[in-house]
Backbone as a ProteinNet text record, in pm:
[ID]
protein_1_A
[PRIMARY]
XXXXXXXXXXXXXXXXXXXXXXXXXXXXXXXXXXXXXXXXXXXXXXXXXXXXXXXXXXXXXXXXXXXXXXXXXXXXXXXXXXXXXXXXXXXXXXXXXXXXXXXXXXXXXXXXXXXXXXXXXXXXXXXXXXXXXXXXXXXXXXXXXXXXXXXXXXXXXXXXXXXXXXXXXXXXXXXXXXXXXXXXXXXXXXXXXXXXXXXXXXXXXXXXXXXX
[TERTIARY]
13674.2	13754.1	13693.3	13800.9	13761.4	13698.5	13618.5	13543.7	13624.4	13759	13891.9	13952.4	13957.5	14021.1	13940.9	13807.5	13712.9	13708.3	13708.7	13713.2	13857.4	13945.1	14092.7	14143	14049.3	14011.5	13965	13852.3	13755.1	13924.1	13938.8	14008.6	14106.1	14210.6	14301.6	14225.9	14093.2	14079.2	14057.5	13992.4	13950.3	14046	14166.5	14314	14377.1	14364.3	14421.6	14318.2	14204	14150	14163	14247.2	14285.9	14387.6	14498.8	14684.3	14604	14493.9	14473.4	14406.7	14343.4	14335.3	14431.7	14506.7	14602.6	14720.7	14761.4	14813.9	14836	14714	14718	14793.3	14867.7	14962.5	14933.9	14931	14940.4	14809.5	14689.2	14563.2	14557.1	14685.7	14634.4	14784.6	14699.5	14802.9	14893.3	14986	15141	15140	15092.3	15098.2	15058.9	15005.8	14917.4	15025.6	15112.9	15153.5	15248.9	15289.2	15417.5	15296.8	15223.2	15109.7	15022.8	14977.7	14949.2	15036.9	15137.6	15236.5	15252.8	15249.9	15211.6	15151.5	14996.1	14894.2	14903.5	14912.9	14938.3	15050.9	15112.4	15268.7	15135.8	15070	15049	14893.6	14789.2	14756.7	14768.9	14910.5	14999	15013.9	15063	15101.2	14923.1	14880.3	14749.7	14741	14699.4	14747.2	14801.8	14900.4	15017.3	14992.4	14968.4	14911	14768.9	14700.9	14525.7	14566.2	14687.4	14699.4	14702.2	14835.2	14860.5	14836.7	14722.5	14593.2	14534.7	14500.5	14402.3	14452.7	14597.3	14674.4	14693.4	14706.6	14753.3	14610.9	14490.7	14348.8	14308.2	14343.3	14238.8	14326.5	14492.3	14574.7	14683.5	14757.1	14853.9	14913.9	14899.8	14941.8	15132.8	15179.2	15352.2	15336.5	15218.2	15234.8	15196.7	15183.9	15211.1	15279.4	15430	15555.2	15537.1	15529.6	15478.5	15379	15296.1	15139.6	15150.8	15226.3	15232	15333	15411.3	15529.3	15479.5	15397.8	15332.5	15227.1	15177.4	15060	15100.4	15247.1	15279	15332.1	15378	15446.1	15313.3	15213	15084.8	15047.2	15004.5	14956	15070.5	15204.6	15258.5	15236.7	15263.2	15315.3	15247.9	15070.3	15017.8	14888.7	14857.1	14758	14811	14972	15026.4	15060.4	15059.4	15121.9	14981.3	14852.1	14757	14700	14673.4	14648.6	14748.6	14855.5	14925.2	14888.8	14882.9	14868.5	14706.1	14617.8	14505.1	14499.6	14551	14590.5	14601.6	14738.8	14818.5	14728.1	14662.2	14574.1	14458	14355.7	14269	14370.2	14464.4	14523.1	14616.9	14586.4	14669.2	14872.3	14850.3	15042.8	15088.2	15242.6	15343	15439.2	15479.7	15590.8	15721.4	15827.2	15939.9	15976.8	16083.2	16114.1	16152	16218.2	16310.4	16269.9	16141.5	16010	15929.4	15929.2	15842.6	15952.6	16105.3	16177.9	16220.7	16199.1	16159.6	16045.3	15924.4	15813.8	15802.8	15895.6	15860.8	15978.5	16092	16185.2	16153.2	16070.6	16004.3	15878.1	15832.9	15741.5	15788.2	15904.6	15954.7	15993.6	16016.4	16118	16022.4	15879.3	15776.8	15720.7	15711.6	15665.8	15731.5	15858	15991.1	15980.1	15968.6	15968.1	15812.4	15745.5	15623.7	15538.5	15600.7	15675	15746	15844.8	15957.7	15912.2	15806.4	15772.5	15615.5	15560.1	15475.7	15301.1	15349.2	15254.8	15201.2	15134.3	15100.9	14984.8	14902.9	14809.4	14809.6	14905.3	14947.4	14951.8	15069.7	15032.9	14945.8	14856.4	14680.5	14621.2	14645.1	14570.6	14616.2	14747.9	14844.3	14769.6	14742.1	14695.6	14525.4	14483	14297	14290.1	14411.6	14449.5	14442	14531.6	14598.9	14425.9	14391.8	14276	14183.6	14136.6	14094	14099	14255.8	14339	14246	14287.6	14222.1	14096.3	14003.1	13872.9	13826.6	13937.3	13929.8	13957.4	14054.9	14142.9	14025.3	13910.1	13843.4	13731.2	13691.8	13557.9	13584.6	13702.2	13788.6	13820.9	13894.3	13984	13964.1	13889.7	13863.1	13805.5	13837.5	13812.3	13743.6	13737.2	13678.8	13524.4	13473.8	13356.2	13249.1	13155	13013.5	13065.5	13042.6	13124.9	13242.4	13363.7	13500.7	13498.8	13409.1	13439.6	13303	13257.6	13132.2	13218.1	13311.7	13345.5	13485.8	13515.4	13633.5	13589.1	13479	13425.1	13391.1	13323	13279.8	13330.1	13480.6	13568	13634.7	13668.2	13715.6	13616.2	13507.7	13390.6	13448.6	13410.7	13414.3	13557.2	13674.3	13785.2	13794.6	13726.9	13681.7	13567.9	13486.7	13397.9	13487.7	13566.6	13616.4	13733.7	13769.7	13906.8	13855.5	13753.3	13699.5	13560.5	13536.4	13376.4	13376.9	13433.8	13456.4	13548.5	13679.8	13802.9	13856.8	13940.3	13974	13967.1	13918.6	13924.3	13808.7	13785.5	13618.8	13501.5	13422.3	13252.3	13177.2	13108.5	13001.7	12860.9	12779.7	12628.7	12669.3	12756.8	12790.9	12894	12910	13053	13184.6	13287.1	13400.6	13447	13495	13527.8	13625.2	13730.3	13824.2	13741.7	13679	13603.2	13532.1	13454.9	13406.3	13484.4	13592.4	13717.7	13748.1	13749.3	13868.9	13692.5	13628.2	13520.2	13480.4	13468.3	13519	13600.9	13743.5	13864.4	13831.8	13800.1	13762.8	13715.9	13627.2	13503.4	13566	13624.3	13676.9	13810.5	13892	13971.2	13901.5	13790.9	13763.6	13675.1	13602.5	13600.9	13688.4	13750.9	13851.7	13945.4	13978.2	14058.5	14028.1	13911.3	13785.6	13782	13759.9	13773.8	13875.2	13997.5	14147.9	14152.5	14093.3	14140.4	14061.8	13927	13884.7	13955.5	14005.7	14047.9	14202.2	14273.3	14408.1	14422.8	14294.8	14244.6	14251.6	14189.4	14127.8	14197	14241.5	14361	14309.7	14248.5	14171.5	14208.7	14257.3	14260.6	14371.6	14349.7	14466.3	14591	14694.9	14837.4	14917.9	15020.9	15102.5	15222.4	15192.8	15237.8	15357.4	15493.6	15571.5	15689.5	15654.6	15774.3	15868.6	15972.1	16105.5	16141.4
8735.4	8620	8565.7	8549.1	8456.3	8357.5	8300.6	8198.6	8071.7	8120.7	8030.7	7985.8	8062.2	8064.4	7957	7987.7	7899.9	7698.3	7685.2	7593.8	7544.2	7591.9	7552.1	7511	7590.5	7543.1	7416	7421.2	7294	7180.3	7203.4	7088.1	7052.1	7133.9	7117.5	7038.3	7051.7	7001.1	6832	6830.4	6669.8	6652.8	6683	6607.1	6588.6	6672.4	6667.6	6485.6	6521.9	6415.6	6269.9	6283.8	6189.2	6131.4	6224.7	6200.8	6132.1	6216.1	6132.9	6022.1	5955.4	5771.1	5747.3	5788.2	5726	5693.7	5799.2	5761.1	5695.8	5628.4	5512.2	5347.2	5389.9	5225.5	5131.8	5151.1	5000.2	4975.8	5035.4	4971.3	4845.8	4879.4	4839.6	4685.3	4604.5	4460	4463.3	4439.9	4432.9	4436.4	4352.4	4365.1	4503.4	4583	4738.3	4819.5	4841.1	4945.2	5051.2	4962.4	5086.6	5088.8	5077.1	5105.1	5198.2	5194.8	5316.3	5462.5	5409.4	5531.3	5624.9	5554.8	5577	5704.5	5606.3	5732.5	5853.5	5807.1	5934.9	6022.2	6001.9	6117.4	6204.8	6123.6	6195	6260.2	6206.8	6297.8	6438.6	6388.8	6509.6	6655.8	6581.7	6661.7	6796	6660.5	6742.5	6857	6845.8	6925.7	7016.7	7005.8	7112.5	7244.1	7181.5	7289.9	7324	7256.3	7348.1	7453.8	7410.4	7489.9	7663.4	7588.8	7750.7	7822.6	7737.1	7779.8	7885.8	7853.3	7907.9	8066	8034.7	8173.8	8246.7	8212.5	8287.8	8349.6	8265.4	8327.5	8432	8380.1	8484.6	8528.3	8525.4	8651.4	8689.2	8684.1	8755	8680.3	8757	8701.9	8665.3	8715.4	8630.1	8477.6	8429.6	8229.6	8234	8304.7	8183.6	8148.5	8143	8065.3	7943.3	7931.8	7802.9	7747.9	7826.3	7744.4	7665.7	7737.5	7686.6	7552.6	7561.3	7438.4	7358.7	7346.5	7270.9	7178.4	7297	7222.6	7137.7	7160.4	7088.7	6982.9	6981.6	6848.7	6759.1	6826.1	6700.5	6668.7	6762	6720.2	6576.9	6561.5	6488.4	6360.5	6369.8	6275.6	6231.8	6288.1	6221.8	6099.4	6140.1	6019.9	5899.1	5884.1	5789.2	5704.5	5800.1	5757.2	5669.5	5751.6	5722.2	5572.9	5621	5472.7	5336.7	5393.9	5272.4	5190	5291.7	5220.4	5142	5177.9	5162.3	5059.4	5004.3	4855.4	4757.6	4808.7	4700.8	4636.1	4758.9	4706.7	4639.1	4652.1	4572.3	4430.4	4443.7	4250.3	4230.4	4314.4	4225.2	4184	4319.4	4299.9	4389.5	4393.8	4452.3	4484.1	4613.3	4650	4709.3	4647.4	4703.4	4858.7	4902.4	5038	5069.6	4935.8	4976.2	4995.1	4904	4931.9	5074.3	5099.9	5242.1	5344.2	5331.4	5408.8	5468.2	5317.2	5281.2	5381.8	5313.1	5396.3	5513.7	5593.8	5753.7	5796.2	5724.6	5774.2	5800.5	5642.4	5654.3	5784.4	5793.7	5876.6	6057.5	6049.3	6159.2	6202.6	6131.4	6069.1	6123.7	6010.4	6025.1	6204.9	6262	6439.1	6505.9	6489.5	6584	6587.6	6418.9	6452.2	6489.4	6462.5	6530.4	6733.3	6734.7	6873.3	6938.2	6878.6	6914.4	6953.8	6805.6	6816.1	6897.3	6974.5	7031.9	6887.1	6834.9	6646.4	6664.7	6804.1	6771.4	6678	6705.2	6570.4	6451.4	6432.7	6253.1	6236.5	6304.4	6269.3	6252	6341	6391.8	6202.3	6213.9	6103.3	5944	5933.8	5819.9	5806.6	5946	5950.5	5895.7	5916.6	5916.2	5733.6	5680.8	5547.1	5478.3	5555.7	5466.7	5475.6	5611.5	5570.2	5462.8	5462.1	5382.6	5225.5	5192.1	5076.8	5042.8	5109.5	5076.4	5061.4	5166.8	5108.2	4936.7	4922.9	4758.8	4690.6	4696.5	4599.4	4594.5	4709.1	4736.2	4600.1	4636.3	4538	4353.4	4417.2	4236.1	4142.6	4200.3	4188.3	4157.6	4304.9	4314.6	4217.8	4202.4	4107.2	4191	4311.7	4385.7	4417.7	4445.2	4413.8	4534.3	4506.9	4581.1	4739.6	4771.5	4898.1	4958.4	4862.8	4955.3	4958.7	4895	4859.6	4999.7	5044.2	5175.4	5282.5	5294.5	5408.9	5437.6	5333.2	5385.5	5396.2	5337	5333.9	5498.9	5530	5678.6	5744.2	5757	5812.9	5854.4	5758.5	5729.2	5799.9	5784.1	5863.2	5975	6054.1	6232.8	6265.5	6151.5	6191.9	6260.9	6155.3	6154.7	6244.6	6297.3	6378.9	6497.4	6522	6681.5	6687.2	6601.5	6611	6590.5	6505.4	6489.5	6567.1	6648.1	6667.5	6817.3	6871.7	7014.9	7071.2	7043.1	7083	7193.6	7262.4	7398.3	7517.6	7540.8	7678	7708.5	7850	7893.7	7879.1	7894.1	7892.5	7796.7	7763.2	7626.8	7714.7	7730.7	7787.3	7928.7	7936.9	8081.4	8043.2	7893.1	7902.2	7894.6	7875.9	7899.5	7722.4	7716.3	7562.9	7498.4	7551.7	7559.6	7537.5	7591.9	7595.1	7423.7	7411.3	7290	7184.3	7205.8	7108.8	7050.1	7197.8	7136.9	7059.6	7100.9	7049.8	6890.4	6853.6	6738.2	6670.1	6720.6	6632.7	6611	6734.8	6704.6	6592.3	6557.2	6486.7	6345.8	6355.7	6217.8	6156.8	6246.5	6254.1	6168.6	6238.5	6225.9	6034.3	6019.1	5869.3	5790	5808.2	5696.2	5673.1	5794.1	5762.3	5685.7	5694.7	5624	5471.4	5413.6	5322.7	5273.9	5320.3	5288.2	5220.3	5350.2	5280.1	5178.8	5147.7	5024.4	4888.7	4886.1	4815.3	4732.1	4888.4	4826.1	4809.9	4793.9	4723.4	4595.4	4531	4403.4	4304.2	4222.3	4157.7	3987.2	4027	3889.7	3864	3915.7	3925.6	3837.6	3747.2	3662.6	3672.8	3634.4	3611	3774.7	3789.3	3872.1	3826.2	3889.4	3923.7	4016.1	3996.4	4102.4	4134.2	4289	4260.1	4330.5	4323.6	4348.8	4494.6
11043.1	10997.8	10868.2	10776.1	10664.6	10648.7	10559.7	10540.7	10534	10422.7	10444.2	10555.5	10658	10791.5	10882.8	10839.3	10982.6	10881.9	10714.9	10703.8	10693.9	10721.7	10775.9	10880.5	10957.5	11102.6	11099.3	11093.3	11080.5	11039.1	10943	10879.4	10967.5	11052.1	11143.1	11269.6	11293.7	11438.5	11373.1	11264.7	11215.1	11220.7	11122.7	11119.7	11240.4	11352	11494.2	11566.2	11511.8	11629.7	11548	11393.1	11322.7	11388.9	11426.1	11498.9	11607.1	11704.6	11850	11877.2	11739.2	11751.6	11713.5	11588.2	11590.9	11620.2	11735.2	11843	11968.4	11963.7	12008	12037.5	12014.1	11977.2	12026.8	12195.1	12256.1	12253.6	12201.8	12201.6	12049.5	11938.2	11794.8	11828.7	11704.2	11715.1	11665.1	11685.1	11678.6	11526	11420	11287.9	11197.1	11288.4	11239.3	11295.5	11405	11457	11352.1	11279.5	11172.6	11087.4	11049.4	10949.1	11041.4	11121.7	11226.6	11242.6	11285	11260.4	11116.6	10981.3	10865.1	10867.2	10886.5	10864.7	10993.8	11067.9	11175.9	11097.5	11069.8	11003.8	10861	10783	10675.9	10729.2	10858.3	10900.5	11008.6	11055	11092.7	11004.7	10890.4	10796.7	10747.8	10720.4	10685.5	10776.7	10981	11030.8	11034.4	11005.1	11043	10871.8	10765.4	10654.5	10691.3	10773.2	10757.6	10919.4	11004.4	11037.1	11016.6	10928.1	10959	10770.3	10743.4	10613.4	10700.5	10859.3	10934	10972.3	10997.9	11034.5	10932.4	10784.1	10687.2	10615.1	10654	10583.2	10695.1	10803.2	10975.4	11034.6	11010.4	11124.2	11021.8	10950.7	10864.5	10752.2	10641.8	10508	10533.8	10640.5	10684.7	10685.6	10672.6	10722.5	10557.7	10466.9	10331	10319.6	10334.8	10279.3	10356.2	10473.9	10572.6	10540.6	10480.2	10476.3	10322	10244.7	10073.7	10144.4	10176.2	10194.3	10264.7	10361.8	10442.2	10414.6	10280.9	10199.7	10078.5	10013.4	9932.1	9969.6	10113.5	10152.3	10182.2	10260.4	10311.1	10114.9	10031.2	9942.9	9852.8	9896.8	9751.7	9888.4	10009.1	10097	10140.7	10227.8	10344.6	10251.8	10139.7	10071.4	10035	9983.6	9966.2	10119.6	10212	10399.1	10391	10399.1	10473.4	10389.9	10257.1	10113.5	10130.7	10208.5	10199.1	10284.4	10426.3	10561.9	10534.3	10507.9	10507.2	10395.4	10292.7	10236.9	10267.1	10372.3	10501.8	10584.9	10638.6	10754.2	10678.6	10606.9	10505.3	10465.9	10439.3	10383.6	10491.8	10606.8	10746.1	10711.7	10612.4	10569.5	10681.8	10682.4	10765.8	10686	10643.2	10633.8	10685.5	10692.1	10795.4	10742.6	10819.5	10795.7	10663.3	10621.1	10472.2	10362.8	10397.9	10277.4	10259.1	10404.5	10391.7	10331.1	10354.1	10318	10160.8	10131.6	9951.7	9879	9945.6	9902.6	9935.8	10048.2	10011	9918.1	9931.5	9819.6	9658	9635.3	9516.8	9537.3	9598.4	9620.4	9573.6	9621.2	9587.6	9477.7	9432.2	9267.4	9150.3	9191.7	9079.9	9124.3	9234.2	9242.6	9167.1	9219.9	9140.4	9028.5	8922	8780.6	8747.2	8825.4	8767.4	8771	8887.6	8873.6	8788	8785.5	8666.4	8516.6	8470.5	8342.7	8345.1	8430.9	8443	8443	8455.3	8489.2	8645.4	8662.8	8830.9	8825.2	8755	8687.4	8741.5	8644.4	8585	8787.9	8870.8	9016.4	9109.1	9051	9155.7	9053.9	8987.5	8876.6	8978	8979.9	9061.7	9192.5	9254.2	9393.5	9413	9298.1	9261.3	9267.7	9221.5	9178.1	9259.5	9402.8	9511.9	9630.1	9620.7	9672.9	9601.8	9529.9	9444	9466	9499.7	9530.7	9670	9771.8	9864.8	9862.9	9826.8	9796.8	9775.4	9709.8	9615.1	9702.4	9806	9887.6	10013.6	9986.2	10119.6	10107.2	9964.5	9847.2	9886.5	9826	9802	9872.3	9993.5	10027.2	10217.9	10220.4	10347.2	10465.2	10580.8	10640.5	10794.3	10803.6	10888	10891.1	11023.7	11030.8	10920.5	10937.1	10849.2	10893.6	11006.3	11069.9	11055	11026.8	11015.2	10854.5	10795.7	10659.9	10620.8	10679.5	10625.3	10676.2	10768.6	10800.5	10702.2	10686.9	10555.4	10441.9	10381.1	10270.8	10245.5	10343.7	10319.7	10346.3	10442.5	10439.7	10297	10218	10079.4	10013.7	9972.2	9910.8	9968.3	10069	10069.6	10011.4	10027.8	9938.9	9826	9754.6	9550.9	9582.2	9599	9612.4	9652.7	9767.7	9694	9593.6	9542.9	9504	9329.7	9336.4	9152.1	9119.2	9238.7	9195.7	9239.9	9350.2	9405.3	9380.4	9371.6	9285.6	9429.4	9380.8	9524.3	9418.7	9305.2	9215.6	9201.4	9225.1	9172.8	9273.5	9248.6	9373.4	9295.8	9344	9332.9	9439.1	9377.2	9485.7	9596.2	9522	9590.2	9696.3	9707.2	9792.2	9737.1	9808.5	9756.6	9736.8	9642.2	9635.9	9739.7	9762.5	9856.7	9981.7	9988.4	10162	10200	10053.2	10044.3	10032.6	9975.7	9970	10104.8	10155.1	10355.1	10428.3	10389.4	10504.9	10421.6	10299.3	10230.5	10309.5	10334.5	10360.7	10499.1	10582.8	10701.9	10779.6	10689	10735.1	10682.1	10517.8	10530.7	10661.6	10705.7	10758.8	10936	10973.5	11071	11047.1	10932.9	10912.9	10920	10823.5	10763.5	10901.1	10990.6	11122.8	11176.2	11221.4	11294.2	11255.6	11124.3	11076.1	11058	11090.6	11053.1	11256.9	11316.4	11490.5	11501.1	11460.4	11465.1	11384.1	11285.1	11214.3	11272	11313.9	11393.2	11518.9	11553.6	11702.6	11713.6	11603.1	11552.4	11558.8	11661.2	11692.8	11641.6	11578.9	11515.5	11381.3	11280.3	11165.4	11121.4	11002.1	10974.1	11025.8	10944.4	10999	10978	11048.7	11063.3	10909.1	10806.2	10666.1	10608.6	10679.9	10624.7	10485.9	10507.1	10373.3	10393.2	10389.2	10456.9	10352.4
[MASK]
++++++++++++++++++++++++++++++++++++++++++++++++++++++++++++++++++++++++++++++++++++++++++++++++++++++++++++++++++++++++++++++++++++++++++++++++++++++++++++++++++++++++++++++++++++++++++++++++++++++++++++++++++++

């Protein structure tokens, strides 16, 4: 088995035990639950491409068409799902359905033309941003304890660390960058969850904040 295959792996079980806190509902406060659901969909997504990354590197080159489409949908969709939710829950906002419906529409809007005009960039750049955002909202903003506030923090770090510093092209020390990438995301994946189920536990946190 590929070296690709076993850190694809790796990456599918973090993203899996990401979906299973955050599937949790009736443990998180009524103001977190559609912001819960959020990030569960875009660490679904992650899922479902390191899946079948795993089948197309370690059992048959037939799962690239699934594995490329799978990976382009987690890559334009699940950082904006997960950055958003993880905002919400840091400033104790609520957004209804129509809002989230907005923001993936726009979401889609800004891929397409950036696709289009060959700007995959300018998007990975938007996305570097939105993490970024949160970071700030975590600094600023945050009202969660020493603990949920270290486990997202460094969740966020291994983000920007594979995504600005490891890249997925080429070897780095004789490994494959790609490999270092998924075990990167992995690991942020398996924090930031962690810190996301503590956070939308927290039935303490200011007022219930929505935007329609």
């Amino acid at each position: 088995m590929s070296s690709l295959a076993i850190s694809f792996a790796v990456l599918a079980f973090a993203s899996l035990f990401a979906v299973f806190l955050l599937a949790q509902q009736k443990a998180f406060a009524q103001v977190h639950r559609f912001s819960a659901k959020a990030a569960l969909m875009g660490f679904l997504m992650m899922a479902l491409a390191a899946i079948t990354g795993t089948l197309f590197y370690g059992i048959s080159a037939l799962w690239y068409g699934p594995q490329e489409m799978l990976s382009n949908a987690a890559m334009f969709l699940a950082p904006p799902l997960i950055g958003v939710a993880t905002c919400l829950g840091i400033t104790t906002k609520k957004w209804q359905p129509p809002a989230w419906g907005r923001m993936i529409l726009g979401i889609c809007v800004v891929y397409e033309a950036c696709r289009w005009y060959g700007l995959d960039t300018v998007y990975r750049d938007l996305q570097v941003a939105l993490v970024l955002a949160s970071a700030s909202c975590l600094l600023l903003r945050g009202a969660a304890d020493r603990k949920t506030k270290g486990l997202i923090g460094s969740g966020i770090v291994s983000y920007l660390t594979g995504a600005l510093i490891i890249g997925t092209e080429g070897t780095l020390a004789g490994y494959l960058r790609l490999d270092l990438f998924c075990y990167l995301v992995g690991l942020g994946n398996l924090l930031l969850s962690s810190g996301l189920y503590l956070l939308f536990k927290d039935r303490h946190q200011g007022s219930d904040q929505v935007v329609a």
